[in-house]
Residue, then its C-alpha position, 0 to 999 in steps of 0.5 A: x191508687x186508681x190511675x184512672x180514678x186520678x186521670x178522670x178527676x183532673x178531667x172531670x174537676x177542669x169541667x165542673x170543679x169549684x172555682x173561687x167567685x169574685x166580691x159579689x157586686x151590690x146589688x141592684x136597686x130594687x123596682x119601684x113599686x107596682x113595676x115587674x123586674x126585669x126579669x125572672x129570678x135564676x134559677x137556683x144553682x144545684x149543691x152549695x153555693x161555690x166559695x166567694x172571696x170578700x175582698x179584691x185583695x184576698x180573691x188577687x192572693x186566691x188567683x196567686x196561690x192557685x199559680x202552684x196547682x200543679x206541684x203539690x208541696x208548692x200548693x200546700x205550702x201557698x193554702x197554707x199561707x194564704x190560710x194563715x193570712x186569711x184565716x176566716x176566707x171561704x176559698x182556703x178549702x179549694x186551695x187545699x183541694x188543689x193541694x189535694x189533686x196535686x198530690x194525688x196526680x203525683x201518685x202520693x197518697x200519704x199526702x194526699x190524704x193529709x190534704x184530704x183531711x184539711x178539706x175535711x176540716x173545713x167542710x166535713x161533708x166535700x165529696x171529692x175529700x170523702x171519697x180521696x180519703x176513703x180510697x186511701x185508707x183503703x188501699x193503703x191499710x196492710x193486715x200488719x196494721x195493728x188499727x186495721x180494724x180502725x182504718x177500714x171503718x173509717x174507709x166505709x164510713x167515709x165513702x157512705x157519707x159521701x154517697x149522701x153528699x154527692x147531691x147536695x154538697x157539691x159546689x158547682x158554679x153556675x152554668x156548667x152544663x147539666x151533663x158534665x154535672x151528671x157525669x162528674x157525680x156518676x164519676x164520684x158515685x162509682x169512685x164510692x162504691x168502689x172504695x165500699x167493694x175494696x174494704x169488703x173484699x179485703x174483710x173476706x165480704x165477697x159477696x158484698x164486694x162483687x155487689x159494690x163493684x158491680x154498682x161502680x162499674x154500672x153507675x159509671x159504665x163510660x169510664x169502667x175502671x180495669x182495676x175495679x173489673x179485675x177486682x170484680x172478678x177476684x171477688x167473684x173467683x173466691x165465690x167460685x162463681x169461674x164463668x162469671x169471673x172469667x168474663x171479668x178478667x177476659x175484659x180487664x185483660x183486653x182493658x189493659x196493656x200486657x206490659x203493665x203491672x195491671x194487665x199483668x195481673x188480669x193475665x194471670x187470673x184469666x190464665x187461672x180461671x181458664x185452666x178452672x173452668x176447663x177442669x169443672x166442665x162436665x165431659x161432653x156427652x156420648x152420642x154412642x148408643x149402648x152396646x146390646x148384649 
């Protein structure tokens, strides 16, 4: 999986990630008639209105089971005890988003999308699911899997409809910062089209592949990701567009380290569209004048 994709979610959901809200106290007494409140009504909150526990007792169960955040089995097995104790509760789908992240920290995609899809479950429009099951699906499926086909359209469907929540279906509690909104959603946008470039580039989709990852590396450019760089470059190699790719892979390589399994890969293809680009260059021209006869 993305390992920047996995460092930047952590971040990025400790910022503006759902949290569990309280039993909501009673609510105050209205004016008297003829009297003005106080003050104005808050403005709205953006996207869906984060999940609230109903009772003292289940938000104290919520606050113990989160106490495994960072160890995916633990966490699993404390969503799904919670789950079974409180089986109508609205905060049983951040538990397993933190089973979710837990294993994706963990580098476990199997588990991860196992998680992705209980999240799915319970809200079939989660973003942040959307796009961790769709990045599974498409970085694990083989050309060997005989539901290749299957698995790849699940992938592309997934990350579309999750470009069609972002706004909308996010559960961000009131008072984040409006940047730390935007930035996380560009974040997530990016981690969709990525996921689009790499189901078209493995489907032979160059040209749609060089649009999606150009699309995920201009949503996001602060955090440009150097294995959505390289791959950009790779669709653009198999167009026979070497300038172009070349310039990709020279970023990718100055993005990683030579020691790493990534940087040595963005070595070897600029090594290789180095060498191409030498062989397709037109000789130079003569300044020699024709001899005369």
């Amino acid at each position: 999986m993305k390992q920047t994709a996995i460092v930047v979610t952590l971040v990025m959901i400790t910022m503006v990630g759902a949290s569990a809200q309280q039993p909501a106290p009673a609510a105050p007494a209205p004016a008297a008639a003829g009297q003005a409140n106080a003050a104005p009504p808050a403005t709205p909150p953006q996207g869906k209105r984060p999940p609230q526990a109903k009772t003292q007792p289940e938000f104290d169960a919520y606050k113990a089971a989160m106490a495994n955040s960072n160890d995916g089995a633990a966490m699993e097995k404390s969503a799904d005890e919670f789950a079974a104790k409180y089986p109508d509760s609205e905060v049983r789908i951040l538990l397993y988003e933190a089973a979710m992240r837990a294993y994706q920290s963990a580098n476990n995609a199997d588990k991860m999308m196992d998680m992705g899809r209980k999240v799915l479950k319970l809200d079939a429009d989660n973003p942040e699911a959307l796009v961790g099951v769709a990045q599974v699906l498409a970085e694990r499926t083989r050309d060997t899997d005989l539901d290749k086909d299957q698995r790849y359209d699940e992938s592309i469907k997934l990350a579309r409809h999750a470009l069609e929540t972002i706004d909308t279906d996010l559960a961000i509690p009131a008072g984040t910062p409006q940047d730390k909104i935007d930035s996380y959603k560009n974040f997530m946008r990016s981690n969709a089209n990525y996921v689009i470039g790499t189901v078209l580039y493995n489907q032979d989709k160059f040209a749609d592949a060089e649009a999606a990852f150009h699309k995920a590396i201009d949503i996001y450019p602060s955090q440009a990701d150097p294995l959505v760089v390289l791959r950009l470059a790779l669709a653009l190699d198999k167009q026979e567009k070497y300038p172009d790719a070349l310039k990709y892979a020279d970023q990718a390589v100055t993005m990683t380290q030579d020691s790493s399994q990534l940087g040595q890969m963005a070595r070897k293809e600029r090594e290789r569209l180095a060498a191409l680009t030498r062989s397709s260059a037109p000789p130079p021209a003569s300044n020699t004048s024709p001899q005369k006869n």
